[in-house]
N, C-alpha and C positions, 0 to 999 in steps of 0.2 A: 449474496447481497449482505454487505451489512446492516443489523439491525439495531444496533445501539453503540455509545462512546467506549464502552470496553472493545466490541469487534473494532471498531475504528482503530484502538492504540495495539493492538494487535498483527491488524492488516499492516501498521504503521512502520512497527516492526522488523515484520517480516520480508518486507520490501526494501529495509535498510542492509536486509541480512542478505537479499538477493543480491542488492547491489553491492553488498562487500564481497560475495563470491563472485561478481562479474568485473570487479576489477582487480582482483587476484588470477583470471583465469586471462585477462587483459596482459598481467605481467609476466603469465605464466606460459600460454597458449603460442605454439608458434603460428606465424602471422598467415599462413596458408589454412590453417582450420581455426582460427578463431571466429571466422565468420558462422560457420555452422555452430561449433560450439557454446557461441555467445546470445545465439537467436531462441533459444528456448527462453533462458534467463530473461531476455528482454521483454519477450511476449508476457510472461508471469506479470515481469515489474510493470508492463504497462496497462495491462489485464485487473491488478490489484489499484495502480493508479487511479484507472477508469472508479472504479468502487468509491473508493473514497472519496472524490469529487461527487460521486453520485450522492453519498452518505451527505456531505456538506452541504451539498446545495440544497436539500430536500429541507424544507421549514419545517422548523421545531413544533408538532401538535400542541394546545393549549392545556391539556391534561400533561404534558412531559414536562412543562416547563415549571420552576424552580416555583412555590409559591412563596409571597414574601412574609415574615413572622409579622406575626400582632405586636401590636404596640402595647 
């Protein structure tokens, strides 16, 4: 689970990196096993997706948010 905007950029990441290895493995992969090949990657990306929506949608606690300077 993420717990804060660093795991977020993180997860954000990493999921870009999946999907650069699943569309190299797209280009690469002959088209009889790209199916199995391709199903792990996707599970992760969609696994890691799920999180991050999880992280966004969840409201910002009053103690995390930004206080604003005195005047």
């Amino acid at each position: 689970m993420i717990a804060n905007d660093q795991e977020l950029q993180v997860t954000q990441e990493r999921i870009a990196h999946f999907q650069g290895w699943l569309a190299n493995l797209r280009r690469t992969a002959r088209p009889e096993e790209f199916a199995v090949l391709s199903s792990g990657y996707r599970l992760e990306i969609e696994r890691m997706q799920a999180e991050v929506l999880d992280y966004l949608l969840r409201p910002i606690r009053s103690s995390s948010r930004a206080q604003p300077e005195a005047v």
